[in-house]
C-alpha positions as CSV (number, residue, x, y, z in Angstrom):
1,X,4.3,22.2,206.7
2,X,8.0,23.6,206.9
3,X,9.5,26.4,207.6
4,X,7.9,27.7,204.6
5,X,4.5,28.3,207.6
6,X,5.8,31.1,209.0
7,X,5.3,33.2,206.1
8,X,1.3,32.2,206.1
9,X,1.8,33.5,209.6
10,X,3.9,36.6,209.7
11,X,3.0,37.3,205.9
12,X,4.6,37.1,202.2
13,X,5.7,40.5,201.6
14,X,5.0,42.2,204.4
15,X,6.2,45.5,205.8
16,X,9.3,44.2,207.1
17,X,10.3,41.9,203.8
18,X,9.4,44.9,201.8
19,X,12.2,47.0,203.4
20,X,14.4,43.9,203.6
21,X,13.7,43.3,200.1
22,X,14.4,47.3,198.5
23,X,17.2,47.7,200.5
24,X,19.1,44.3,199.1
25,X,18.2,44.8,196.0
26,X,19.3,48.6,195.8
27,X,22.4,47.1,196.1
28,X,22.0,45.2,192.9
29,X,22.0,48.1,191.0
30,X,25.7,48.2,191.4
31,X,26.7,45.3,189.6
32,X,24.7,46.1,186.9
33,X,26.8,49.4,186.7
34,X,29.8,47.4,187.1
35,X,29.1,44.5,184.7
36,X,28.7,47.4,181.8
37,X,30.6,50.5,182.9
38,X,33.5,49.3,180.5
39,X,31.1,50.6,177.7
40,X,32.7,54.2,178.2
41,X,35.5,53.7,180.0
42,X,37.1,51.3,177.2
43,X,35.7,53.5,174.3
44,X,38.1,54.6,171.4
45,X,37.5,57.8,170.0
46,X,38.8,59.0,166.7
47,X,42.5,59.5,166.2
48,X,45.9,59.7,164.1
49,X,49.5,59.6,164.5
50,X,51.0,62.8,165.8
51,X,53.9,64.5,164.4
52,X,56.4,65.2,167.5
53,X,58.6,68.2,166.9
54,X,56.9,69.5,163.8
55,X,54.6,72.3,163.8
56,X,51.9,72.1,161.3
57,X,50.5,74.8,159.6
58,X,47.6,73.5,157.1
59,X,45.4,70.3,157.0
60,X,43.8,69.1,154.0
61,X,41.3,66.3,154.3
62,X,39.2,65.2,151.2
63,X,37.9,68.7,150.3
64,X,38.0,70.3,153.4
65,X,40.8,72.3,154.9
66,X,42.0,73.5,158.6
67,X,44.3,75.1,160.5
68,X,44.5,72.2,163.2
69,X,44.3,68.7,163.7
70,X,42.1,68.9,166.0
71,X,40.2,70.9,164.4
72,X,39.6,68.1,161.9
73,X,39.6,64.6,163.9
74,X,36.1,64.8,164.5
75,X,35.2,64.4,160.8
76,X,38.0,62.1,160.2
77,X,37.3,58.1,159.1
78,X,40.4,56.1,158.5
79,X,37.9,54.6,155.3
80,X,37.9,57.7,153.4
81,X,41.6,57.9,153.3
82,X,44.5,59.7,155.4
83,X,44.9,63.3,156.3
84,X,46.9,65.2,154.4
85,X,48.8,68.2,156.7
86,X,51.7,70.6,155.7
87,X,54.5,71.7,158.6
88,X,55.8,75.3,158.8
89,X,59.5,73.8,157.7
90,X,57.3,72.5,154.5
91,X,57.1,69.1,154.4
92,X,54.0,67.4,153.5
93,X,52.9,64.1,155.2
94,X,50.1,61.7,155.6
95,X,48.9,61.4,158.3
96,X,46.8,58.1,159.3
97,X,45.4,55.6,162.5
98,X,48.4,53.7,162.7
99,X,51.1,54.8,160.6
100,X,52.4,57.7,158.7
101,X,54.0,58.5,155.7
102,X,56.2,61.3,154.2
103,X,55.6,62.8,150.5
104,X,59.1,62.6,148.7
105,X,59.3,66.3,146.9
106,X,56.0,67.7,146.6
107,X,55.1,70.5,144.0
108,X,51.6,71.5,145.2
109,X,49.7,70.9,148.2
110,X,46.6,68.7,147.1
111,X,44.9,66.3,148.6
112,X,46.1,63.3,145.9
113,X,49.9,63.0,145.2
114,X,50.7,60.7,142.8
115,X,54.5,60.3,144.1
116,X,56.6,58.0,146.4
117,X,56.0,58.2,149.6
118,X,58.2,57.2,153.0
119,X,56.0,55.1,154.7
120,X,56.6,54.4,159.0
121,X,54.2,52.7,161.6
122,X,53.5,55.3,164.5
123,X,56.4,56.0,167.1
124,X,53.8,56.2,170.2
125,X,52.4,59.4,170.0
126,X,48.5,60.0,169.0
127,X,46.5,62.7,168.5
128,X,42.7,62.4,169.8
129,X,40.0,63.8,169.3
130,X,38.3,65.0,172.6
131,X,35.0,66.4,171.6
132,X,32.7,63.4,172.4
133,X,35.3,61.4,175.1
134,X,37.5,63.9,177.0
135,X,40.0,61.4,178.7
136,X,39.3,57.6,178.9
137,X,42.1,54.6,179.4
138,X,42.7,54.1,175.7
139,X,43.5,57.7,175.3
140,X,45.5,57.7,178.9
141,X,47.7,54.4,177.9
142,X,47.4,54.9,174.4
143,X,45.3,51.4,173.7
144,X,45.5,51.7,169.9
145,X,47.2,50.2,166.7
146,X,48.8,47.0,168.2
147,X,47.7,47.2,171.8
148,X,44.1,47.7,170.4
149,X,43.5,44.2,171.7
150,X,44.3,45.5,175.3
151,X,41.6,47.5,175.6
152,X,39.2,44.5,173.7
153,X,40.2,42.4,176.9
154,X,38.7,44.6,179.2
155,X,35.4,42.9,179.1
156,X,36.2,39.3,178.9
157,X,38.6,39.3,181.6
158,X,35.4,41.0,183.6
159,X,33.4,38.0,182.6
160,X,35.5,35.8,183.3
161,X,35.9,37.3,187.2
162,X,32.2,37.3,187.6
163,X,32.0,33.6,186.4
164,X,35.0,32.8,189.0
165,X,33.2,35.0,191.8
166,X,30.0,33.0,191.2
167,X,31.7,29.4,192.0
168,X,33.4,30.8,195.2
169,X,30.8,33.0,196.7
170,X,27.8,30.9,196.2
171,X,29.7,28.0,198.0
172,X,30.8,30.5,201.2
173,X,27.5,31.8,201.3
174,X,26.3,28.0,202.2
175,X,29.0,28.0,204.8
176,X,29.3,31.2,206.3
177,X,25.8,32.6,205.7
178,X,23.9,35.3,203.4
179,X,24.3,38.2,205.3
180,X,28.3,37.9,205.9
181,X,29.0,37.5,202.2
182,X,26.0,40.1,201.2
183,X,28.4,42.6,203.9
184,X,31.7,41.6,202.5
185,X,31.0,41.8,199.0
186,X,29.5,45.2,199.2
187,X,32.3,46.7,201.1
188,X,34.8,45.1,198.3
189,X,32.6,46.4,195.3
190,X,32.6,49.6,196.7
191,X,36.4,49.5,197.6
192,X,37.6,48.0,194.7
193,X,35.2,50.2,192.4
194,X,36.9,53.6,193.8
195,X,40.2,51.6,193.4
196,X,39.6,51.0,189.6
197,X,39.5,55.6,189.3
198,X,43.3,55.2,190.8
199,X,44.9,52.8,188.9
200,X,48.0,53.8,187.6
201,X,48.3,51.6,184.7
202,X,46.7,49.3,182.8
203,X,47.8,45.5,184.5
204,X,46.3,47.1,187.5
205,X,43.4,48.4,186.2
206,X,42.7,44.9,184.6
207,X,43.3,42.9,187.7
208,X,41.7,45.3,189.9
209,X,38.6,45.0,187.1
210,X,38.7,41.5,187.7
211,X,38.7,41.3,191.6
212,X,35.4,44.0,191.0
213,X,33.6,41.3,189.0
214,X,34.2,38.4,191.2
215,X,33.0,40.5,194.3
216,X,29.8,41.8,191.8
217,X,28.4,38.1,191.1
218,X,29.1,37.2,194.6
219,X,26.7,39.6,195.6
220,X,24.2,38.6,192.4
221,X,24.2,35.1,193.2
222,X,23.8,35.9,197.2
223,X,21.0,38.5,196.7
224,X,18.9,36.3,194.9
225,X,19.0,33.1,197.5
226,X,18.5,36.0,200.3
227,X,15.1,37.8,198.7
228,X,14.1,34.2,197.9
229,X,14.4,33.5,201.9
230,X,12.9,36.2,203.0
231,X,9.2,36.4,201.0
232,X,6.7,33.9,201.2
233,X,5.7,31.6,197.9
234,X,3.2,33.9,196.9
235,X,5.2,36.8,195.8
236,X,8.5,34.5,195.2
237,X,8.4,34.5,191.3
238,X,7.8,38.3,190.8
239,X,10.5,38.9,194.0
240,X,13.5,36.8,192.2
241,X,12.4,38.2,188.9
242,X,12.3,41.8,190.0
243,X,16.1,42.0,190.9
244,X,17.1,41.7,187.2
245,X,15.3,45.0,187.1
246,X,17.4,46.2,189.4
247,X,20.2,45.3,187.3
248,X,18.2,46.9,184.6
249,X,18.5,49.9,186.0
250,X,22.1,50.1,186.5
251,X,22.7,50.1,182.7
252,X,20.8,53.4,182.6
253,X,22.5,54.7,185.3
254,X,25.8,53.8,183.5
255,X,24.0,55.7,180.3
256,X,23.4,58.7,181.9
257,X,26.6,58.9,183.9
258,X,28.7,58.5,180.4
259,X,26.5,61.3,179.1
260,X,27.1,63.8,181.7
261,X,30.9,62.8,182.8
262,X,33.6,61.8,179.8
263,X,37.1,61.8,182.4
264,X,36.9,58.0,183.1
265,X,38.2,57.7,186.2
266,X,35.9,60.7,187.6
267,X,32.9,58.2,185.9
268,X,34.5,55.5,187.7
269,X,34.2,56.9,191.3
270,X,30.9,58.0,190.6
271,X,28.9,54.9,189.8
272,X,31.0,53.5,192.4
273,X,29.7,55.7,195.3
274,X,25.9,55.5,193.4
275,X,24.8,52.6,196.3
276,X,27.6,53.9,198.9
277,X,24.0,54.6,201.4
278,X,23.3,50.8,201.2
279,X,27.0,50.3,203.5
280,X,25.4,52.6,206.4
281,X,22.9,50.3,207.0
282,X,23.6,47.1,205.3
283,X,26.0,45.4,208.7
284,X,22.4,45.6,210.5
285,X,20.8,42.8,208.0
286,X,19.3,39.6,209.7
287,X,20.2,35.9,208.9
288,X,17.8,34.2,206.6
289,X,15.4,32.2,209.0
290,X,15.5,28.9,206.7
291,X,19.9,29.4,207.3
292,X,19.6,29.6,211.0
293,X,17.3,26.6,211.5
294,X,19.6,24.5,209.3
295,X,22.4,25.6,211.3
296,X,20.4,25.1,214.5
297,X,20.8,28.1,215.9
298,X,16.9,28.0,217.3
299,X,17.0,30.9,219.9
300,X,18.0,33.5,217.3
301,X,15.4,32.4,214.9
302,X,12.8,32.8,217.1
303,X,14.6,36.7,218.1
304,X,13.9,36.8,214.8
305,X,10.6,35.9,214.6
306,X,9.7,37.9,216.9
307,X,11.2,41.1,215.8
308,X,9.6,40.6,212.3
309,X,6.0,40.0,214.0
310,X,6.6,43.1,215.8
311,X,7.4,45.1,212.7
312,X,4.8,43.8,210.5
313,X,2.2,44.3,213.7
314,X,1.1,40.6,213.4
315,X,0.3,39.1,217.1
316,X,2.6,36.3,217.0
317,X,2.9,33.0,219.1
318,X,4.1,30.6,217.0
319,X,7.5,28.7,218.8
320,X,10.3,27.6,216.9
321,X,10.4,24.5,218.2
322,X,6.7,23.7,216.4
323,X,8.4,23.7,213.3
324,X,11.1,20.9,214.7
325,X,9.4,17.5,214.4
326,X,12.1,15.1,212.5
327,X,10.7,14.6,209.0
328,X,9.3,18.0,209.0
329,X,12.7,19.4,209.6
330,X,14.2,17.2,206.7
331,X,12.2,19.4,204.3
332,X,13.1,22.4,205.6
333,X,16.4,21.8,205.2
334,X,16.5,20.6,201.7
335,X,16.1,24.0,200.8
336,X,19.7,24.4,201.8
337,X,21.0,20.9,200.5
338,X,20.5,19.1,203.7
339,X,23.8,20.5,205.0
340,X,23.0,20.2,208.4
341,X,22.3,16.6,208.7
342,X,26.2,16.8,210.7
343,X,24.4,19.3,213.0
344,X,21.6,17.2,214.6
345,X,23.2,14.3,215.4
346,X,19.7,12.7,216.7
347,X,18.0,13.3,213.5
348,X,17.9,9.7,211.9
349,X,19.2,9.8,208.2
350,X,16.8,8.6,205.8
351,X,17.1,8.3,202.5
352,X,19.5,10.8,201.8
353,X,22.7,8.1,201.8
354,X,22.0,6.4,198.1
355,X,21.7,10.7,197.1
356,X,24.9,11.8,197.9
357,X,27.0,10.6,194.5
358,X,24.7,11.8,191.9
359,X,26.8,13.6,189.0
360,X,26.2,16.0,186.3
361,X,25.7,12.1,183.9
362,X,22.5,12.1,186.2
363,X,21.0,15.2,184.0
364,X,21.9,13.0,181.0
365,X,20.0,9.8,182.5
366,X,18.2,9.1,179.8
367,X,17.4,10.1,176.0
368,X,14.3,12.1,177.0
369,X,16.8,13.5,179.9
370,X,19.8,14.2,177.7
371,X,17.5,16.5,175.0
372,X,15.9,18.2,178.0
373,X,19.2,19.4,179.6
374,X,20.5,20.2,175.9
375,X,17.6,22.4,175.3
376,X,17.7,24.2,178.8
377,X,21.2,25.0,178.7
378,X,20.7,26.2,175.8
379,X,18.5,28.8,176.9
380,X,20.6,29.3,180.0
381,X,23.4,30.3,177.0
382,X,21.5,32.0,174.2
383,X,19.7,33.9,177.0
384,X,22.6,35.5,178.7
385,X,24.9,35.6,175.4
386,X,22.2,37.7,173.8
387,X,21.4,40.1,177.2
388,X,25.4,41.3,176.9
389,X,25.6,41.3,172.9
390,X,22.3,43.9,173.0
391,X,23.6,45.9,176.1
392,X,27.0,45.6,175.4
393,X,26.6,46.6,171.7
394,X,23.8,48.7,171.6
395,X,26.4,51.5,171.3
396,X,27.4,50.7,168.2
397,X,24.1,50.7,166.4
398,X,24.5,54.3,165.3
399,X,22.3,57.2,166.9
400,X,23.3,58.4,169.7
401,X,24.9,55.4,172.1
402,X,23.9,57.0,175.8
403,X,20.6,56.8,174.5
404,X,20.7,53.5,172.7
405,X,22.5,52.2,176.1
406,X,19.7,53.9,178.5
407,X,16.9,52.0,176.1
408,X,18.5,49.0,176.5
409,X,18.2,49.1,180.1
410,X,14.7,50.3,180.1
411,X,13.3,47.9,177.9
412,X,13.9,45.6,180.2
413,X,11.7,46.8,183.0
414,X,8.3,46.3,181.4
415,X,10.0,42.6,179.9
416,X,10.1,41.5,183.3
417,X,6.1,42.4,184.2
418,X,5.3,41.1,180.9
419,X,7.5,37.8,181.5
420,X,5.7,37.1,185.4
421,X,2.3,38.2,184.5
422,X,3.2,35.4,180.9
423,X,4.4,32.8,183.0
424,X,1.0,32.2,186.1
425,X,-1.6,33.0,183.1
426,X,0.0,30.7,179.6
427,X,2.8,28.6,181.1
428,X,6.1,28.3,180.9
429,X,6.8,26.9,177.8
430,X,4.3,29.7,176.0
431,X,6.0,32.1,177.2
432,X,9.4,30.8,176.7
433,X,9.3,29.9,173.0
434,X,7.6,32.6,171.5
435,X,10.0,34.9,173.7
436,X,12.8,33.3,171.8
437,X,11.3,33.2,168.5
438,X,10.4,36.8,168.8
439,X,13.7,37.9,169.5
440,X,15.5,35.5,166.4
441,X,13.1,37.4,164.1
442,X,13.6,41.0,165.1
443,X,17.0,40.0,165.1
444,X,17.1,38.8,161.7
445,X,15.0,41.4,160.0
446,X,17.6,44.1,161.0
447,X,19.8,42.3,158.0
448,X,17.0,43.6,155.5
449,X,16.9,47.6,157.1
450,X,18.2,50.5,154.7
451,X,21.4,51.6,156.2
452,X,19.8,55.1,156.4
453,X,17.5,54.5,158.6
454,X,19.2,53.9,161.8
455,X,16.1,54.5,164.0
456,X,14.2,51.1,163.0
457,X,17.8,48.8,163.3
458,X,17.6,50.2,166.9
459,X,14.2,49.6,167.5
460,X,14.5,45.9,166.1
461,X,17.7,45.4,168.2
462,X,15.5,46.6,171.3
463,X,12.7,44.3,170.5
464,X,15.1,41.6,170.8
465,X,16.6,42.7,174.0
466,X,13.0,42.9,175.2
467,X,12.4,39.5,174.5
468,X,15.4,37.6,175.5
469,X,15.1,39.1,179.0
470,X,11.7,37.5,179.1
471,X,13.5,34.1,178.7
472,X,16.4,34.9,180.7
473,X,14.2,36.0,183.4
474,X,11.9,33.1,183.1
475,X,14.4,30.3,182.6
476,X,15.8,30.1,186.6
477,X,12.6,29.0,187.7
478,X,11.8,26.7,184.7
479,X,14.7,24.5,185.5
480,X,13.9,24.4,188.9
481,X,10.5,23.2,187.8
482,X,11.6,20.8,184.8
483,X,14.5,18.6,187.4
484,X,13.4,16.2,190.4
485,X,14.6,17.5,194.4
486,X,17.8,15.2,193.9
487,X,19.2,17.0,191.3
488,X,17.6,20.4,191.3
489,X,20.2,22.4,192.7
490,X,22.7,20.8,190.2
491,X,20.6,21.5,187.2
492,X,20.1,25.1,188.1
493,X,23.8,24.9,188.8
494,X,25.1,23.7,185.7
495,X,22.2,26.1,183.7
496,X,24.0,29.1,185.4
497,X,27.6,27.8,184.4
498,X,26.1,28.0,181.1
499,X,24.8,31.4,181.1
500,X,28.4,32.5,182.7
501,X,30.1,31.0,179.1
502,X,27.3,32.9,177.5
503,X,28.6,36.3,179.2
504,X,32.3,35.3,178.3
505,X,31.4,34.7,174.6
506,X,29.6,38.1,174.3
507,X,32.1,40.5,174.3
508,X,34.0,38.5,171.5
509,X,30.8,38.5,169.6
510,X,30.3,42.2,170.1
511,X,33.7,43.1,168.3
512,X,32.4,41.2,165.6
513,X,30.2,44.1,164.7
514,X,34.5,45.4,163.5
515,X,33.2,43.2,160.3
516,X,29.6,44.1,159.7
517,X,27.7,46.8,162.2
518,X,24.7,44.0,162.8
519,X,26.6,40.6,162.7
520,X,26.5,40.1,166.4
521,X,22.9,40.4,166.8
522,X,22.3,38.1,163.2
523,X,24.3,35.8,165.4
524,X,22.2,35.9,168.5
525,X,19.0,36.0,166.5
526,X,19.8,32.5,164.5
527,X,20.4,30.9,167.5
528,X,17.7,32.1,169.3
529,X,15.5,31.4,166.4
530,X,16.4,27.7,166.7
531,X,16.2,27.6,170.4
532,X,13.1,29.0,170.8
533,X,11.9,26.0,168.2
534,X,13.7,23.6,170.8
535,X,12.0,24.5,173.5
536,X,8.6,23.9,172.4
537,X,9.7,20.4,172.5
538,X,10.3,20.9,176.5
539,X,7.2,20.2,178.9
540,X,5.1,22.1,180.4
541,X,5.3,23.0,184.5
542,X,2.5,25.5,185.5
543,X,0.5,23.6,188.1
544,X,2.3,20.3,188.1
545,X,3.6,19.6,191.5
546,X,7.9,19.5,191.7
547,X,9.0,16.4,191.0
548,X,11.4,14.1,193.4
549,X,12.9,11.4,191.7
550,X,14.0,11.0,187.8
551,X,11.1,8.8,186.9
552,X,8.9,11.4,188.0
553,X,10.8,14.0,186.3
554,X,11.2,11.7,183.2
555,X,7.3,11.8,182.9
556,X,6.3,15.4,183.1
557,X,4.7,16.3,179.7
558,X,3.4,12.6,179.5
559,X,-0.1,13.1,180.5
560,X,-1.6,9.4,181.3
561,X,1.1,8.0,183.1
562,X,0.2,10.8,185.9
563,X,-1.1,9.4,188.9
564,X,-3.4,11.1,190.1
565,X,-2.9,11.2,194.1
566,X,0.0,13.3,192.1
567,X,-2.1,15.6,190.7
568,X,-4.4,16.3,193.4
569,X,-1.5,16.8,195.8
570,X,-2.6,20.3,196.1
571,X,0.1,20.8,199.2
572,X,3.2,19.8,196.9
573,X,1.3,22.7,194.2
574,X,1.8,25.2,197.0
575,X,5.5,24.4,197.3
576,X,5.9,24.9,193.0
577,X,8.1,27.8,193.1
578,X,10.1,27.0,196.5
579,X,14.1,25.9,195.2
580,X,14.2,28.9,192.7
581,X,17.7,29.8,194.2
């Protein structure tokens, strides 16, 4: 009986939680637009060297012939060889990506010349072609030939702000509260997003990009301890799981704001001012109740209390102070790590002293402890590495990418029904493992597709997305499950580390694709492959009560050491899916 009894009272998902709950996670939808708007904005489109001062007459390329070179660029692939134009003052020259070269007395103009040549790297003028991207930064600050890798850091130094904005924000939001940081980072993504559309070179952009991601995760991390607090144990699973969908669909919004706009920084504003309604109302959101009873602050809990009861149309008379007696309040604040044993200074400390230096070695306690973490942050990594390499390179799978990209988002959205529904009927672990396994071999079977047929490549690389958003959506509440009270919020913790290196590694495993089009996702699907093997080793939690100390931990999955006032403990079942966040 904890805090957690006002829910049974003033119901799980009630009116009031409902609208709580859509309006927070509208938000959401902009970091998802954030996390992969670089997919257009960074894109290269064909292009050679330019020829200042010369005005060219003829352009021959293999056995076509134009007027332009623009005309041409379209068709042009730096594999089949350079393009070939003549200038009204009759020189002949090559022209390719990165460098050009002139033809030393020519006698006719063909295609081959079997003569010297006069070969120079490009003086800093390019010629693009603006039929599919009009304007985006690599054609504004000429990111090509040696400052190609420029534009490649786009999307690690992203990764790397949302991992950095994680650390911090998720600390503050302890501190300060939910709703001050759910306020703050809004206003900054919005801010900073509009920013990005005006800077004026690239350093800028990048650190402006960076500031973006860090204000992003903050709000990712905050949203998902908020919705947690606000809905009853009940709904909790399918709640916490339900705001990767909204992340979901801010990858198609991305999609079909790249189809219709191709100026970048016109994009930019746009998916920046897609949630701008959220800011009108957002400075009006309440305190979690379970923050403001840690923090003591009684009277407006009970405001708040009230005020839902009234919403929800639920005759109300519970007091605040019923859910006060000493061990009852302990539990309710272990939710929020106990921080507010300094605040009650008549609360007697029990056995939280001998608690307070446990370490990330605790994880690693024992054998049976050490392959357990292994195995979960595994998942934590494979899971996220493989969400970015699908989204992130889904546009390079041939077809065309807005659709590819919009697919990879909405695959997600029926992974995520299929994933909760998985979970409360075959377990954890069964739906974890095959997840995984499914998505190593759809990933591995793309190696054996014709070339020519593009269509089943994407549908295999799909199928894989599908699946390891099952496990990524599954695995938050799985550790929470697998790890005793002590060193829950740790594990979960060091798990989401994990997945942050995951998101760093991705984009590097994306450009891989430079060397074969499917490498990354032959990549993610071996590893997955043997993950999803690994975890069959893990035990099982559906119905088991949460564990509190190691031993108990230790002995999940070995059936007759249970005791069985354990396993009866029906009250502790109730609480299974409490310290998701």
């Amino acid at each position: 009986m904890t805090v957690e009894r006002i829910f049974d009272e003033l119901g799980h998902f009630k009116r009031y939680q409902a609208c709580l709950y859509f309006a927070a996670v509208f938000q959401a939808i902009a970091c998802g637009i954030h996390y992969l708007a670089s997919v257009f904005l960074v894109e290269t489109p064909n292009f050679v060297c330019g020829l200042p001062g010369h005005n060219i007459t003829e352009v021959l390329y293999g056995n076509l012939t134009a007027s332009s070179v623009e005309d041409m660029l379209p068709l042009f692939s730096s594999k089949a060889g350079p393009m070939v134009v003549r200038t009204a003052e009759g020189e002949q020259w090559e022209l390719s990506k990165c460098r050009y070269a002139l033809r030393t007395n020519p006698t006719d103009f063909t295609y081959h010349f079997d003569g010297n040549r006069t070969v120079s790297a490009c003086n800093g003028t390019f010629l693009y072609d603006h039929s599919e991207v009009y304007q985006s930064i690599v054609t504004d600050w000429d990111l090509v030939c040696e400052k190609e890798w420029l534009a490649k850091l786009c999307q690690p130094t992203f990764m790397m702000g949302v991992l950095i904005g994680a650390l911090i924000f998720g600390d503050v939001a302890d501190r300060i509260g939910r709703v001050k940081i759910l306020t703050f980072t809004s206003l900054c993504q919005f801010g900073l997003g509009v920013a990005v559309a005006f800077s004026g070179n690239y350093y800028i952009f990048l650190v402006l990009r960076f500031l973006l991601a860090m204000v992003s995760s903050g709000y990712l991390v905050v949203v998902f301890v908020y919705v947690t607090e606000f809905t009853g144990i009940k709904v909790r699973t399918w709640t916490s799981m339900h705001v990767h969908a909204a992340f979901a669909v801010g990858i198609m919004v991305v999609a079909l704001t790249g189809y219709l706009v191709r100026v970048w920084w016109v994009y930019q504003i746009i998916l920046s001012t897609c949630t701008l309604p959220f800011l009108l109302f957002c400075w009006k959101f309440p305190e979690t109740p379970f923050y403001l009873m840690a923090k003591g602050r009684y009277e407006e809990t009970q405001k708040l209390l009230d005020q839902i009861a009234s919403f929800n149309g639920i005759e109300f008379t519970m007091k605040v102070e019923e859910l006060l007696e000493p061990e009852q309040r302990e539990n309710g604040l272990a939710l929020l790590g106990g921080e507010a044993v300094e605040h009650h200074h008549h609360q007697p400390q029990t056995s939280s002293q001998p608690e307070k230096n446990l370490s990330i070695l605790d994880l690693f306690s024992s054998w049976r402890m050490a392959g357990r973490t292994c195995t979960v942050w595994a998942i934590w990594f494979i899971g996220s590495l493989g969400y970015y390499v699908f989204s992130l390179g889904s546009v390079n799978l041939g077809g065309n990418q807005y659709v590819n990209l919009f697919l990879a988002g909405a695959v997600e959205l029926p992974s995520y029904l299929v994933g909760c529904y998985a979970m409360d009927r075959i377990g954890r672990k069964k739906t974890c493992a095959p997840a995984l396994i499914l998505a190593g071999i759809a990933c591995m079977l793309i190696i054996v597709v014709p070339p020519d047929i593009q269509v089943l490549a994407i549908i295999l690389s799909m199928t894989g997305k599908f699946a390891i958003a099952i496990a990524f959506g599954l695995i938050y509440l799985y550790t929470c499950e697998l790890y005793p009270t002590i060193i829950r919020s740790l594990a979960v913790g060091s798990g989401s580390m994990m997945c942050r290196v995951g998101s760093v590694v991705a984009p590097f495993c994306v450009y891989l694709a430079d060397v074969w089009v499917y490498l990354p996702q032959v990549i993610v699907g071996i590893l997955a492959f043997i993950f999803g093997v690994l975890t069959l080793l893990l035990p099982e939690t559906l119905g088991k009560p949460l564990t509190t100390t190691l031993e108990e931990a230790e002995a999940l999955g070995r059936e007759p050491s249970r005791k069985p006032s354990e396993r009866g403990n029906r009250e502790e079942q109730n609480g299974l899916e409490m310290n998701q966040h």
